[in-house]
LODREN-204216 format. One record per residue (C-alpha): residue in one letter; x, y, z. Coordinates in pm, 1 decimal, padded with zeros to 6 digits. Each point is the difference from the previous one (the first is absolute). Example, Ala and Ser with C-alpha at 12.3 -4.5 7.8 and 13.67 -1.06 7.14 Angstrom:
# residues 2
PT   r          x          y          z
PT   a    01230.0   -00450.0    00780.0
PT   s    00137.0    00344.0   -00066.0
END
This chain:
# residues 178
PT   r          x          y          z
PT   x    19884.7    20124.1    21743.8
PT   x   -00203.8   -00049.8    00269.1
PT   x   -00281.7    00233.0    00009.7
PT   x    00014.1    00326.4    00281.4
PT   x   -00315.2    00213.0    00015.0
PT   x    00074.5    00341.3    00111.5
PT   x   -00314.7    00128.2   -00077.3
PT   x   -00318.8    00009.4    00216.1
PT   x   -00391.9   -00021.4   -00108.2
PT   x   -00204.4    00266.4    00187.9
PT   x   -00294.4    00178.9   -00023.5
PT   x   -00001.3    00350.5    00024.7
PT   x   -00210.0    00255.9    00232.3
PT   x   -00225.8    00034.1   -00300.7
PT   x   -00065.7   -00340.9   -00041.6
PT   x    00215.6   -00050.0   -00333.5
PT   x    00223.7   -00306.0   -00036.5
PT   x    00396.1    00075.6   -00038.3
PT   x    00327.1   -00175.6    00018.2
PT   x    00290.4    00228.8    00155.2
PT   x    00369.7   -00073.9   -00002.7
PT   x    00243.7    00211.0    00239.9
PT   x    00377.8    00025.8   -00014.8
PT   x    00321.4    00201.0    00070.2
PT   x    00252.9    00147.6   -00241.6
PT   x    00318.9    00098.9    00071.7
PT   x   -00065.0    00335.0   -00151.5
PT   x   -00094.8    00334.3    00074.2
PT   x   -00376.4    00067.5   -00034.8
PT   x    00042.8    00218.5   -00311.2
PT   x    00206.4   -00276.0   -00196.5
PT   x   -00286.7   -00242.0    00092.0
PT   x   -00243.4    00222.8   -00114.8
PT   x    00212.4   -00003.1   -00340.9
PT   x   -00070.4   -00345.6    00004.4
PT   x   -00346.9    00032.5    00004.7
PT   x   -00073.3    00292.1   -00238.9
PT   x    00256.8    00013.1   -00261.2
PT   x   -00081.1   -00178.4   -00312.2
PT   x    00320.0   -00112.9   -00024.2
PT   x    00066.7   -00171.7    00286.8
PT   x   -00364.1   -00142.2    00022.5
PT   x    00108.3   -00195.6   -00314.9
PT   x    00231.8   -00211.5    00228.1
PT   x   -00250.7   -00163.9    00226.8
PT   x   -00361.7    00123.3   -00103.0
PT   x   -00195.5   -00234.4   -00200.0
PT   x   -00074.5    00264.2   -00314.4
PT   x    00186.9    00322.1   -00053.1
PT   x   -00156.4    00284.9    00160.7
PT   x   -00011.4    00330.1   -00132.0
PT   x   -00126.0    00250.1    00283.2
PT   x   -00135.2    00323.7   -00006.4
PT   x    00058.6    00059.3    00330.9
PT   x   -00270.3    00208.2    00114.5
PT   x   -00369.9   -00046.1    00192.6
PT   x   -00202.2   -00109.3   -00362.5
PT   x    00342.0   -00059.9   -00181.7
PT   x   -00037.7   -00253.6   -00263.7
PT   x    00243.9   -00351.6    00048.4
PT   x    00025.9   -00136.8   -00339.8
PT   x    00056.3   -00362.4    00074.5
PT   x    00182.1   -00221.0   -00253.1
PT   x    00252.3   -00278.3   -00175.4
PT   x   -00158.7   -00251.1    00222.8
PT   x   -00056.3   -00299.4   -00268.6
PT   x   -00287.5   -00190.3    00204.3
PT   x   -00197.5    00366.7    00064.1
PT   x   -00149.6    00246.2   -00280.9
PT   x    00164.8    00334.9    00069.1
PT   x   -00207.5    00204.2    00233.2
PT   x    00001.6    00315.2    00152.2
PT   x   -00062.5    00107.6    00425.2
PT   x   -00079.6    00263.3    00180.0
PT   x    00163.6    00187.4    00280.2
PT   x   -00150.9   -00053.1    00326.9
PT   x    00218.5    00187.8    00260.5
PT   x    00357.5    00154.6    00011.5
PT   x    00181.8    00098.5    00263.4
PT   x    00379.6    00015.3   -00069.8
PT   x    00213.5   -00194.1    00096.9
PT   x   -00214.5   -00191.6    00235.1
PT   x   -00338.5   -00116.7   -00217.1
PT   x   -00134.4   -00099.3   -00359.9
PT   x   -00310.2   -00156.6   -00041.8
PT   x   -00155.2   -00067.7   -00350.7
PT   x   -00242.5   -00182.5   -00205.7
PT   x    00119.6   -00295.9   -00187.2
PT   x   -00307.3   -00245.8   -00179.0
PT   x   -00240.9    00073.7    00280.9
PT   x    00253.3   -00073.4    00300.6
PT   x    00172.3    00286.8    00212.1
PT   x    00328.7   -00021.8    00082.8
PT   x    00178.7    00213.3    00258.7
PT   x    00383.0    00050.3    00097.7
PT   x    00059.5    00107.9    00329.2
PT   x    00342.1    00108.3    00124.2
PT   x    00116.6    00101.5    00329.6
PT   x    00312.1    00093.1    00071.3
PT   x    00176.5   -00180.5    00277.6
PT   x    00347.1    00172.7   -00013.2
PT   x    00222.4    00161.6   -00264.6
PT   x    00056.7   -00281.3   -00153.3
PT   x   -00240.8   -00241.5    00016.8
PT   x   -00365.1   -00000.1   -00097.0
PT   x   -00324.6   -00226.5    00113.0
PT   x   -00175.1   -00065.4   -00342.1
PT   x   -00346.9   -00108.4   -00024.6
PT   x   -00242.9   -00128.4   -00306.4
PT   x   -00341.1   -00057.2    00089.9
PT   x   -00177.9   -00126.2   -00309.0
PT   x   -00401.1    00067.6    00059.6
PT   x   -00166.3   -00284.2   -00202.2
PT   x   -00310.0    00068.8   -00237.1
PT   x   -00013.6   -00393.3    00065.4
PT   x    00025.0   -00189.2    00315.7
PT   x    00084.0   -00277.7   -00219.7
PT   x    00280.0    00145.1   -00124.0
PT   x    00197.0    00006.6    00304.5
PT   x    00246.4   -00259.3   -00038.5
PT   x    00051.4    00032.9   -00387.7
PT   x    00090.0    00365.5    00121.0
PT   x    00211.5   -00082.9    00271.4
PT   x    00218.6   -00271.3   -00157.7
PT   x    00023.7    00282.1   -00288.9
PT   x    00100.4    00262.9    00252.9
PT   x    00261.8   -00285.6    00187.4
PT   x    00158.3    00005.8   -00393.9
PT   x    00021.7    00380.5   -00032.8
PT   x    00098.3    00061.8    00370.3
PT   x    00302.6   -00287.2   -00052.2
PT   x    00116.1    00248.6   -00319.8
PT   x   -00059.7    00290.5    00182.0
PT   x    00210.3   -00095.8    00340.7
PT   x    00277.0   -00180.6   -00267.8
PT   x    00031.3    00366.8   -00168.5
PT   x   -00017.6    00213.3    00322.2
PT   x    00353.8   -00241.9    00070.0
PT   x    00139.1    00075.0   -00366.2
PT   x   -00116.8   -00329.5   -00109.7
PT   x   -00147.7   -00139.5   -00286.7
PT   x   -00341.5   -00214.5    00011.3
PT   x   -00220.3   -00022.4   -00271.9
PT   x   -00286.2   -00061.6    00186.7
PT   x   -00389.9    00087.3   -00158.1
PT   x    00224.0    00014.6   -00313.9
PT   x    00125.8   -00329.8   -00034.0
PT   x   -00358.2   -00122.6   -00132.4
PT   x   -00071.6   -00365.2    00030.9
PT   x    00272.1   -00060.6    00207.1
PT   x   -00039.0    00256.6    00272.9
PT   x   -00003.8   -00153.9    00333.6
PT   x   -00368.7    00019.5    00060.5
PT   x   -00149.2   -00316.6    00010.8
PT   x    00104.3   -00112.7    00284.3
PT   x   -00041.7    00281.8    00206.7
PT   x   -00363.8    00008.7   -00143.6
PT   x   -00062.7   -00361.5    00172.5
PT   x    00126.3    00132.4    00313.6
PT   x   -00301.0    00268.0   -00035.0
PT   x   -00231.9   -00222.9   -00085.7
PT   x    00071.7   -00237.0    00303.5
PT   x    00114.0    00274.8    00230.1
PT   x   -00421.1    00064.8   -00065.3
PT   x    00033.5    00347.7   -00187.9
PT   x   -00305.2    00036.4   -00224.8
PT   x    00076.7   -00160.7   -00333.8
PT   x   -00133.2   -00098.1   -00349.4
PT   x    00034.2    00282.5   -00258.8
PT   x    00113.6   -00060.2   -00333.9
PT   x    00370.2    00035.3   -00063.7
PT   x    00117.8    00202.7   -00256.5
PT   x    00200.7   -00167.8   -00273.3
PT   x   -00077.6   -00318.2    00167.6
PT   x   -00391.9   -00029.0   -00004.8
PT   x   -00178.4    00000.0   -00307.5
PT   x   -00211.7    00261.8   -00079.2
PT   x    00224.8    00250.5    00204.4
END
């Protein structure tokens, strides 16, 4: 598999390091939004399941991810169906959609980085998830962040790395002491 990155290293306004990912879904902004904030279907491409109280302070309990500790999140900023933002282990991450007719929607991630360093470990991560998340927006199956050691990642890491996107934080599950 050779590796595509879809993802691009910025930094923000505020001077914060993120990686953002953009794409379009077949699917009406509402169904996308599903995608996004429903426990349930979070559990087919996120990397832990998400349980969201969906509500400016609403708690995310965070968990079943066997390389993390189960952690909890805040809620940054909701604006249905077209924004969630929330805390997740220091980073941000926001969704963004904008609907571009009935039946399609523009979805964006931008993943605001604690950790400039963490940039491509994030973004091959996010390349993983995305791939799961596009597969099941088509009524495919791709096990993605869950298929552990043998998700797709390391490659797409290297491109990072020698695309020149910040690198060299510990891996979870991979690193020791992570």
């Amino acid at each position: 598999m050779s590796a595509e990155l879809t993802g691009t290293y910025l930094t923000l306004d505020d001077g914060r390091p993120a990686v953002r990912f953009s794409r379009t879904y077949d699917h009406p902004i509402d169904r996308v939004w599903q995608f996004v904030t429903d426990a349930d279907e979070l559990a087919h491409w996120f990397p832990s399941r998400a349980e969201i109280e969906l509500r400016v302070g609403g708690t995310i309990t965070f968990s079943g991810d066997p390389n993390l500790e189960d952690t909890t999140g805040r809620v940054i900023a909701v604006e249905a169906p077209r924004h969630l933002s929330f805390e997740w282990s220091g980073d941000e991450l926001h969704f963004d959609l904008e609907e571009l007719d009935e039946k399609r929607t523009r979805f964006t991630l931008t993943n605001v980085l604690v950790e400039e360093n963490t940039a491509a470990r994030n973004g091959a991560g996010w390349e993983v998830c995305l791939t799961a998340l596009d597969a099941w927006s088509r009524g495919e199956r791709f096990e993605g962040p869950h298929a552990g050691a043998s998700a797709p990642w390391q490659e797409i890491y290297r491109g990072y790395v020698a695309a020149g996107v910040p690198s060299g934080a510990p891996v979870p599950g991979l690193d020791d002491g992570s």
